[in-house]
C-alpha positions as CSV (number, residue, x, y, z in Angstrom):
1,X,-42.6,33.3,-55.7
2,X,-43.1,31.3,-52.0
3,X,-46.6,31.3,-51.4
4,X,-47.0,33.5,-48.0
5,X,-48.6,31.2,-45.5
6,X,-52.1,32.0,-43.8
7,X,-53.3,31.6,-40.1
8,X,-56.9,31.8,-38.4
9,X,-59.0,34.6,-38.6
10,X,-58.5,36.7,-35.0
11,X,-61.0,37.3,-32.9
12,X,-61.3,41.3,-34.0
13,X,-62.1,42.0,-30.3
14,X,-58.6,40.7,-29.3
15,X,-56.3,42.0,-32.1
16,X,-58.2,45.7,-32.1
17,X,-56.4,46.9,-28.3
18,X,-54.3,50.4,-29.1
19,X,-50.7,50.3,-28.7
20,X,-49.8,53.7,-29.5
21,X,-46.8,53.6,-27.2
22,X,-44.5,51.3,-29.5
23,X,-44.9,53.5,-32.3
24,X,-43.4,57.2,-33.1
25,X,-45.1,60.3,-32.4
26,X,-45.2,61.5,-36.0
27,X,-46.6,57.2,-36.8
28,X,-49.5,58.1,-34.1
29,X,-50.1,61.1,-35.9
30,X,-50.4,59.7,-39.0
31,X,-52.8,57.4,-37.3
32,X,-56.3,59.3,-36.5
33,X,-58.4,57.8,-34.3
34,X,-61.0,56.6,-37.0
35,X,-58.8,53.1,-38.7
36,X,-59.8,50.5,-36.7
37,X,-57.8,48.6,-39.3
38,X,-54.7,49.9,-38.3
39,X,-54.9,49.1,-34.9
40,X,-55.5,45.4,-35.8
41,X,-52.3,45.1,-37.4
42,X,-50.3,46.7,-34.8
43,X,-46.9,44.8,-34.3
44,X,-48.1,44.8,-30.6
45,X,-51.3,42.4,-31.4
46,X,-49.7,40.0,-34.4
47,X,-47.3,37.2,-33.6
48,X,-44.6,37.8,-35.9
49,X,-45.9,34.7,-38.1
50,X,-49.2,35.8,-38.5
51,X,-50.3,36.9,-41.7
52,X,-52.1,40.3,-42.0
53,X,-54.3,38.7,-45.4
54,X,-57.2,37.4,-42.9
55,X,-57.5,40.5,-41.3
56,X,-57.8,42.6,-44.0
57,X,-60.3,40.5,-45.8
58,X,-62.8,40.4,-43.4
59,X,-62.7,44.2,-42.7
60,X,-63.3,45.0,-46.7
61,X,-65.9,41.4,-45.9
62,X,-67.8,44.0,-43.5
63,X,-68.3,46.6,-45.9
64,X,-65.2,48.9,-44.2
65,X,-63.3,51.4,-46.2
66,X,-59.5,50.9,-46.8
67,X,-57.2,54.2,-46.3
68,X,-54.1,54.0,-48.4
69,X,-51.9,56.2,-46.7
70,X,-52.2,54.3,-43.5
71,X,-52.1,51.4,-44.4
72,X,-48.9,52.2,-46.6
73,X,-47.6,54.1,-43.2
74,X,-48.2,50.5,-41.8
75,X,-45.8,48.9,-44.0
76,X,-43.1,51.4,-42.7
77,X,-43.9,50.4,-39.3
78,X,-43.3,46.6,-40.2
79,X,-40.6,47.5,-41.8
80,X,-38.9,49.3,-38.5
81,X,-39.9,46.4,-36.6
82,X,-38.4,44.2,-38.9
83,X,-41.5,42.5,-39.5
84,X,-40.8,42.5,-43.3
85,X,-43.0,39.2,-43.7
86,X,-45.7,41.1,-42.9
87,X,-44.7,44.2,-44.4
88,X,-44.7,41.9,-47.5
89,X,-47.9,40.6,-47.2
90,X,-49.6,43.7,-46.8
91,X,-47.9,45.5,-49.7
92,X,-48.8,42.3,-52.3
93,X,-52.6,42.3,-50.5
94,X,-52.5,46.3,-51.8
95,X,-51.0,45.6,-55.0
96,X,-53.0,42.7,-55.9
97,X,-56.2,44.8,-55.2
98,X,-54.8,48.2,-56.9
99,X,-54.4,50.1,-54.2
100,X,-50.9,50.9,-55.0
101,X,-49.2,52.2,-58.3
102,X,-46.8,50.4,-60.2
103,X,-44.2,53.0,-59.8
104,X,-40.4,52.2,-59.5
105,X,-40.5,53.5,-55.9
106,X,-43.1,51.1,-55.2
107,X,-41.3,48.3,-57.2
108,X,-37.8,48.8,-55.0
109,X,-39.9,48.4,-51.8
110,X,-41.4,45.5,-53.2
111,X,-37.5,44.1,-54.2
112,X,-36.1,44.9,-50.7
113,X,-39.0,43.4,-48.6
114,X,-38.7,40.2,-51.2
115,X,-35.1,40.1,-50.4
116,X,-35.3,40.0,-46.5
117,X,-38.2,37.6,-47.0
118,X,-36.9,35.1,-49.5
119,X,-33.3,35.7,-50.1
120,X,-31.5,37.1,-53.3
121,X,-32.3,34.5,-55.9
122,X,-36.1,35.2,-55.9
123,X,-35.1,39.4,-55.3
124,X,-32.6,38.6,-59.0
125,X,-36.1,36.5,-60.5
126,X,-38.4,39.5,-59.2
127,X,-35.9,42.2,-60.6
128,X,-35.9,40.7,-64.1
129,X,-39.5,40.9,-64.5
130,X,-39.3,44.1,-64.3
131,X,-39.8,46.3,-67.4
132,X,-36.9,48.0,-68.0
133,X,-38.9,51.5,-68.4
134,X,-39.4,50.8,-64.7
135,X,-36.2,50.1,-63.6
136,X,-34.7,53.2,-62.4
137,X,-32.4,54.2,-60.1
138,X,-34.5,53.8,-57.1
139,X,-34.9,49.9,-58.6
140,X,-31.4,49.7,-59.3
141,X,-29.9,51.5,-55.9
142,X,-32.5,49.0,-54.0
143,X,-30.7,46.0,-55.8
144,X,-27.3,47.2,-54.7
145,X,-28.7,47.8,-51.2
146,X,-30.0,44.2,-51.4
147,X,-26.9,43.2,-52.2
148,X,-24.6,44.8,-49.9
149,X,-27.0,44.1,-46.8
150,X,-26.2,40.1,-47.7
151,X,-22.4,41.4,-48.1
152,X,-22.5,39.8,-51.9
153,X,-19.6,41.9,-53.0
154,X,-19.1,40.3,-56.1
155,X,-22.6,40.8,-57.5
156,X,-22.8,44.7,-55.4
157,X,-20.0,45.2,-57.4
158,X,-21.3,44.2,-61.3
159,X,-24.6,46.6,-60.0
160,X,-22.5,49.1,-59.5
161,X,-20.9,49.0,-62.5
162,X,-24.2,48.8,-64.4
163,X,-25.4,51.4,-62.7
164,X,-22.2,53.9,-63.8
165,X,-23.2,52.9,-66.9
166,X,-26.6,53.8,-66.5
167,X,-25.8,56.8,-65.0
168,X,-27.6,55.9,-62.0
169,X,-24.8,56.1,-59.1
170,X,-25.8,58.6,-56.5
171,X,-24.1,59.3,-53.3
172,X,-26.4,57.4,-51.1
173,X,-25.2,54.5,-53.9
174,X,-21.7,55.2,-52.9
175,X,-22.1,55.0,-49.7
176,X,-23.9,51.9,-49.6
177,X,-20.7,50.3,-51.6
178,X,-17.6,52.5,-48.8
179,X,-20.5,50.6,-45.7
180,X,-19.7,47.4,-47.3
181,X,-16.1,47.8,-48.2
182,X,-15.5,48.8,-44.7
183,X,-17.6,45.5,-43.6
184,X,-15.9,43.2,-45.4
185,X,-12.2,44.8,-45.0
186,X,-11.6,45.2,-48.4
187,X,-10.0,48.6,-47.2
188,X,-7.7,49.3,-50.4
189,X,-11.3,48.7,-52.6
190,X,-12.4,51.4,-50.5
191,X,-9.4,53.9,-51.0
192,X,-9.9,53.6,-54.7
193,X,-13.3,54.5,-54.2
194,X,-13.1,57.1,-52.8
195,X,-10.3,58.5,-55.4
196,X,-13.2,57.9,-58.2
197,X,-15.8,59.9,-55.9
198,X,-12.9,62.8,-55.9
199,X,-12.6,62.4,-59.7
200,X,-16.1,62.3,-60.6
201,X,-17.3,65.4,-58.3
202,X,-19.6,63.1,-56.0
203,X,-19.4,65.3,-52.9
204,X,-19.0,63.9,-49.4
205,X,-21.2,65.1,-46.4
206,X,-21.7,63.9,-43.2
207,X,-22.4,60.5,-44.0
208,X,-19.5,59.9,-46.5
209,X,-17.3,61.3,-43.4
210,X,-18.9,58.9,-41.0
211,X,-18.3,56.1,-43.1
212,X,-14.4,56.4,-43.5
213,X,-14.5,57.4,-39.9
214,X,-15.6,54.3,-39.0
215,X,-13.2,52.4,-41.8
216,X,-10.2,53.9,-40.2
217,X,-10.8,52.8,-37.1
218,X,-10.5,49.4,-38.0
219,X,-7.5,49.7,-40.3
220,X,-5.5,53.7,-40.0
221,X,-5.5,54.6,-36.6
222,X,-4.0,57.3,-37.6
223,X,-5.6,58.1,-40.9
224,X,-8.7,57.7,-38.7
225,X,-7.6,60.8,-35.8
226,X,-6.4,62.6,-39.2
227,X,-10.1,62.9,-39.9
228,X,-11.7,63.4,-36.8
229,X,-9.3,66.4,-36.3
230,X,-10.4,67.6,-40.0
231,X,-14.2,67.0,-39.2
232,X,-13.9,68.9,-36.3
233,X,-12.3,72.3,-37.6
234,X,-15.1,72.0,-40.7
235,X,-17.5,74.8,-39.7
236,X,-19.7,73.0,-42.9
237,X,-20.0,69.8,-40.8
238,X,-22.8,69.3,-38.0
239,X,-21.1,66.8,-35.0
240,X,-23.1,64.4,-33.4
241,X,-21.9,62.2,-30.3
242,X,-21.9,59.5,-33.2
243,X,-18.6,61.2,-34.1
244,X,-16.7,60.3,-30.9
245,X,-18.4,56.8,-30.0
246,X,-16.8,56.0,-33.9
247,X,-13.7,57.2,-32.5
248,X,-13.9,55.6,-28.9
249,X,-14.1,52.6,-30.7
250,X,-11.4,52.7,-32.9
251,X,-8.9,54.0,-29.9
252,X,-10.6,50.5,-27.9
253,X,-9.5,48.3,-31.4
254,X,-6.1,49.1,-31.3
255,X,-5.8,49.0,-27.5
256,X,-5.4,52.4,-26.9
257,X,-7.7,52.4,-23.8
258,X,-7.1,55.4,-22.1
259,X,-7.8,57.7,-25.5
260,X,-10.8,55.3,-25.8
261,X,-12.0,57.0,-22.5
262,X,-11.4,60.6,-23.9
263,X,-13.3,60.2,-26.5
264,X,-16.3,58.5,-24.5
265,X,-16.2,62.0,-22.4
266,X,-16.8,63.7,-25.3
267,X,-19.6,62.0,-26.3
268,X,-21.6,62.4,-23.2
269,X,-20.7,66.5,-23.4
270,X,-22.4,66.0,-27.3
271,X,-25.7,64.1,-25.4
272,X,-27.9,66.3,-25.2
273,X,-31.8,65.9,-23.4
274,X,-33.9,65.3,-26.6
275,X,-31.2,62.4,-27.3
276,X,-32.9,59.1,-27.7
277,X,-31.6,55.9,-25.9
278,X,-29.1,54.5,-28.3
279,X,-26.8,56.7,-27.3
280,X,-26.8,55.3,-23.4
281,X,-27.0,51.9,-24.6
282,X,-24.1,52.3,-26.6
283,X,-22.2,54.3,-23.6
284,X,-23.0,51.8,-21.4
285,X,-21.5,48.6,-23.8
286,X,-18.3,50.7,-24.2
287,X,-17.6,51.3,-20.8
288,X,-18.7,47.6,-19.9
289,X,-16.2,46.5,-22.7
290,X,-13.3,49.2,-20.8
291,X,-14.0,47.4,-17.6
292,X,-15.4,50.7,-16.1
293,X,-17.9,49.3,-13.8
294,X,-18.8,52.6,-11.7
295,X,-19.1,54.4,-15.1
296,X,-21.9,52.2,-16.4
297,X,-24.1,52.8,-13.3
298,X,-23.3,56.0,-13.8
299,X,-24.5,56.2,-17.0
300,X,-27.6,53.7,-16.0
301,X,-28.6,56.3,-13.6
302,X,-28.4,59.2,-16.2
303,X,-30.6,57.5,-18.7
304,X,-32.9,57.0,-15.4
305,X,-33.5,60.6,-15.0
306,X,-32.9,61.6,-18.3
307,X,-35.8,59.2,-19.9
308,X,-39.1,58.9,-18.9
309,X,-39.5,55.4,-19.1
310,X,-36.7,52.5,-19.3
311,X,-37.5,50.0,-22.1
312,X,-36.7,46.7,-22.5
313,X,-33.8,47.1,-24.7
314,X,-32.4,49.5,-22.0
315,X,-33.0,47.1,-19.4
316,X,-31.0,44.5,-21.6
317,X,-28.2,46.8,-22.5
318,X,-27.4,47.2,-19.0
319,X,-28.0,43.6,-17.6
320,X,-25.9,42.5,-20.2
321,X,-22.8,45.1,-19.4
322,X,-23.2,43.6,-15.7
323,X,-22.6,40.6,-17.0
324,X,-19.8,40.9,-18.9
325,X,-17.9,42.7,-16.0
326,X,-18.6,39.6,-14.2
327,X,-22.0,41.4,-11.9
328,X,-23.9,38.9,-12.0
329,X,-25.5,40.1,-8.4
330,X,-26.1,43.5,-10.1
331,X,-27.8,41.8,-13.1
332,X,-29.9,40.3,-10.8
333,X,-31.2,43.4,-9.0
334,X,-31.2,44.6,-12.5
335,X,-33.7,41.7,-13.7
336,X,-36.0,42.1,-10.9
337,X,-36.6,45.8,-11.3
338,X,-37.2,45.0,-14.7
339,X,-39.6,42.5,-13.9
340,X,-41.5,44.7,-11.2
341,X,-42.2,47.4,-13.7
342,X,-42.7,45.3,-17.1
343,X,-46.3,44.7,-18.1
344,X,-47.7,40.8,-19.5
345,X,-47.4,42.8,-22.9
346,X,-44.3,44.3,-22.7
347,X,-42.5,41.3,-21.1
348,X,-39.6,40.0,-23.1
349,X,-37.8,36.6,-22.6
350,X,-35.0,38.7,-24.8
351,X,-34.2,40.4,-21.5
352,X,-33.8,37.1,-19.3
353,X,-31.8,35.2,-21.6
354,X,-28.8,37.8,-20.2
355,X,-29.0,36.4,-17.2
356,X,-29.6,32.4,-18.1
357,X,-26.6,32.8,-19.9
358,X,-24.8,35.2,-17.0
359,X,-25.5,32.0,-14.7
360,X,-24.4,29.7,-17.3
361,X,-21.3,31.1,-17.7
362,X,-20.3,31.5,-14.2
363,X,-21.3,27.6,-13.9
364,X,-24.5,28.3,-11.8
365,X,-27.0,25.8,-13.9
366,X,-29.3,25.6,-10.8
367,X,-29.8,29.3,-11.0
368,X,-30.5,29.4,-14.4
369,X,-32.9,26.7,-14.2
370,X,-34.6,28.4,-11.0
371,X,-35.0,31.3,-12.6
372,X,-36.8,29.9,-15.7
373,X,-38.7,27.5,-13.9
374,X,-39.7,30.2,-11.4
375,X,-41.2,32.4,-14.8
376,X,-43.1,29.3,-15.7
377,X,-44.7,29.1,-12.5
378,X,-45.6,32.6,-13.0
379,X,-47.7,31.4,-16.3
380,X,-44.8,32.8,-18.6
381,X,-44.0,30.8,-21.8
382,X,-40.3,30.6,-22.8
383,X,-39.3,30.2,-26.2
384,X,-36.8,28.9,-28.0
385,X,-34.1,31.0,-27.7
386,X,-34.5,30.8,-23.4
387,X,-34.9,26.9,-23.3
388,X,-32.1,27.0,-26.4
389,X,-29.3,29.0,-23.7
390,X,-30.9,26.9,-20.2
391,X,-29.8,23.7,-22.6
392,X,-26.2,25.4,-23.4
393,X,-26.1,25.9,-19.1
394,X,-26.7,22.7,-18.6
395,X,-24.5,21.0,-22.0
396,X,-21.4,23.1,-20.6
397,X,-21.5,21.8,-17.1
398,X,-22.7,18.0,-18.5
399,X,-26.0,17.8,-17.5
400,X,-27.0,16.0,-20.3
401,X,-30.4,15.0,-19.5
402,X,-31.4,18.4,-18.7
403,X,-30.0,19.6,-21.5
404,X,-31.7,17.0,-24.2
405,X,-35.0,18.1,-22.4
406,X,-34.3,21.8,-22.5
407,X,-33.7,21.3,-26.2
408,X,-37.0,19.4,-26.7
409,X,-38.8,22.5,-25.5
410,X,-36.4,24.4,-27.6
411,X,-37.5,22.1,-30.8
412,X,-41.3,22.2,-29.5
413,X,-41.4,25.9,-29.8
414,X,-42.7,27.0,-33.5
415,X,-43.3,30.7,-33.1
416,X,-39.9,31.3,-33.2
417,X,-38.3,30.8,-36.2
418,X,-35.9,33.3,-36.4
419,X,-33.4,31.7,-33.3
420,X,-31.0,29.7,-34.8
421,X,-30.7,26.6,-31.9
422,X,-26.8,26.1,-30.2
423,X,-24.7,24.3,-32.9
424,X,-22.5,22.9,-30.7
425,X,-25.3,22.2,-27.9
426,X,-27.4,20.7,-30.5
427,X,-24.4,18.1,-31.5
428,X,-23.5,17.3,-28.0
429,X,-27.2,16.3,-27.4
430,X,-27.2,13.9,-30.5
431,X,-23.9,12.4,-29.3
432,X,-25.1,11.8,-25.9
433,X,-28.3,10.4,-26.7
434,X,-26.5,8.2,-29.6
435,X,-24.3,6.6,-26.9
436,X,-27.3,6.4,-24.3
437,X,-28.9,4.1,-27.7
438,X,-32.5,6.6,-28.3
439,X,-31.7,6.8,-31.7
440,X,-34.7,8.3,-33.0
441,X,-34.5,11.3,-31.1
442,X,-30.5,11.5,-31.6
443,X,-31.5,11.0,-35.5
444,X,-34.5,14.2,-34.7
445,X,-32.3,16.5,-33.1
446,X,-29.3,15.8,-36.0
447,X,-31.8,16.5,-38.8
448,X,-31.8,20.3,-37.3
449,X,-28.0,20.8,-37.5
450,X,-26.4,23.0,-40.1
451,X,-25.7,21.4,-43.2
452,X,-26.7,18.0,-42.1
453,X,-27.2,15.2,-44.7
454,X,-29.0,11.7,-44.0
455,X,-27.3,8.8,-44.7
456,X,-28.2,4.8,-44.2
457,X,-24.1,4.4,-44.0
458,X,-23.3,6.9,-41.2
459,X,-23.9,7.3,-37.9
460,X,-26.2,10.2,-36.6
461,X,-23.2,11.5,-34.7
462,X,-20.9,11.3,-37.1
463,X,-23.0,13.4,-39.5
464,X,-23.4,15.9,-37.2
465,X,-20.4,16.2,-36.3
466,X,-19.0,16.2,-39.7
467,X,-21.7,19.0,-40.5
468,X,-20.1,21.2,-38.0
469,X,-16.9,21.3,-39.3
């Protein structure tokens, strides 16, 4: 396996500050107030490329005591954050050191946090060292999971033969293969399917109903309102709103607009005051996507008073629905109450990327670059992604020398490894600075786009263009 990658011990001082407010009320629970530990590794301290090894070290270093539970608690939380290198690091630090058992629910975390960390081939070379006495069909179900998440249909589809064999196919199995059916739009695979669940007895609940729900609406308009009338008349089935945002999206897919609004209606009348955000966030995209502008600050100002604070994802949801019906003044006002009420922790370039790339695609470069250089006077520190969409700004409205500078900062940036940079930004910059003759930096930025291959016999350009299809 990869070799995880250490970092510098931190300061315990600076990486020991409680952020109880990211996590759930039954995580803070599980908490105490006596793991010191645990507040260390909160996803609020770490950079998401730190590793957790140093930390833990010098607290067992110090003579400290390790609890299990919360520290396997803390894997859970990395896992919701989708810190899963961390997640992985912490689980192997246990396991090397015995703190967990080698049980096969163990093992399939281990598998699925491999898998998000390293891809499939070292998940298939992990799963094969597995004794077979071990591989159950939590191990096996994980696999398929693997699998499907990476929409490898072929391979989810020889697990799930093995595991009929096995006898290992369980309903949550099922539905893992009908989610990625419906993904990949291999509807009739998914019809047959479901014939074989009939067959064999596998019983559908909720979840199997929400799944060809969803399926329909892509596909069987009316094989989808056959269902939804059927799910509502089954006194066995407990509705959610998630019912009739499935359906408000299907009416939307086949253009049926104003049934798309009926069914929006009803979901709000199923939201109820303990509902958390998603819902809103959700409302707010599908009427943004309806072109019902008064209806998404309508539903902004119910999440308002129905919340007690507006996060950041709420903040984005919203500026980005502005955008898309073409607010940008709205977003604006949006962006700076966001900004009056955000703390230095909490701040999140995620939220003004909406609005570089609002003012990028209205044409209004200057704005976009005001805006950013106006955070960096405030001390802030874009990364990639923000000096990735300024560069796009400027590329679309040829500003090419702002643009091969934005993308330097972009390049500069190495905390931020999960943005994938602008393809077609990326290209533009190696053509312009080809034909401006600063080859070496035309020949850095083409080593970064997708596919690329060096060659002595080809220009930089032409290789990156080629690359991009």
């Amino acid at each position: 396996m990869v070799g995880l990658r250490s970092c510098k011990v931190y300061d315990k001082a600076s990486v020991s500050r409680v952020f109880f407010s990211s996590l759930s009320s039954e995580q803070t629970a599980s908490i105490g107030n006596g793991n010191v530990v645990y507040k260390m590794l909160s996803p609020a301290e770490l950079r998401p490329r730190a590793s957790v090894v140093p930390i833990l070290d010098h607290w067992i270093l110090e003579g400290n005591h390790i609890n299990v539970g919360q520290l396997r608690n803390m894997i859970k939380v990395f896992r919701n954050y989708n810190r899963y290198s961390q997640a992985l690091q912490l689980y192997e630090w246990m396991t090397d050191r015995s703190y967990l058992e080698k049980s096969s629910g163990n093992i399939a975390v281990h598998l699925d946090l491999i898998s998000r960390v390293y891809g499939l081939q070292q998940a298939e070379k992990y799963f094969n060292t597995i004794p077979d006495s071990l591989k159950d069909f939590k191990v096996y179900g994980t696999l398929l999971n693997c699998y499907a998440f990476k929409k490898s249909l072929e391979k989810a589809e020889e697990t799930m033969e093995k595991m009929k064999q096995l006898g290992y196919m369980t309903t949550l199995s099922y539905h893992t293969m009908l989610n990625l059916y419906s993904k990949t739009r291999n509807h009739d695979k998914l019809l047959k399917l479901m014939e074989e669940m009939e067959k064999t007895g596998v019983r559908y609940n909720r979840t199997t109903y929400y799944i060809l729900l969803s399926a329909y609406a892509y596909f069987d308009i009316k094989a989808m309102e056959n269902l939804l009338s059927y799910m509502e008349a089954n006194p066995d089935l407990t509705l959610d709103w998630h019912l009739y945002i499935i359906a408000a999206k299907g009416y939307l897919n086949f253009g049926l607009n104003d049934k798309s609004l009926e069914m929006l209606k009803k979901t709000e009348q199923s939201v109820h005051e303990k509902t958390n955000g998603v819902a809103y966030e959700i409302l707010l995209t599908m009427y943004a996507n309806l072109a019902k502008k008064d209806h998404v600050y309508r539903i902004w100002d119910l999440y308002k008073t129905a919340c007690r604070k507006v996060n950041n994802k709420m903040y984005h949801h919203m500026a980005s629905s502005l955008v898309k019906l073409d607010d940008i003044e709205g977003a604006e006002k949006i962006l700076t109450e966001w900004e009056s009420k955000t703390t230095t922790t909490s701040f999140d370039f995620w939220v003004v990327n909406v609005l570089v790339n609002g003012y990028g695609r209205k044409g209004d470069w200057k704005k976009a670059e005001d805006y950013v250089e106006r955070l960096v006077g405030m001390g802030k520190h874009p990364p990639k992604s923000t000096w990735d969409c300024l560069a796009t700004a400027y590329c679309k409205y040829e500003e090419m020398e702002k643009a091969v500078e934005a993308m330097k900062k972009a390049i500069s940036c190495i905390d931020d490894d999960r943005w994938s940079l602008n393809q077609v930004t990326l290209i533009a910059c190696v053509r312009y600075l080809e034909n401006k003759g600063d080859m070496k930096v035309a020949k850095e930025f083409a080593r970064l786009t997708e596919g690329l291959a060096e060659s002595a016999n080809n220009s930089t350009v032409d290789l990156a263009v080629n690359s991009s299809g």
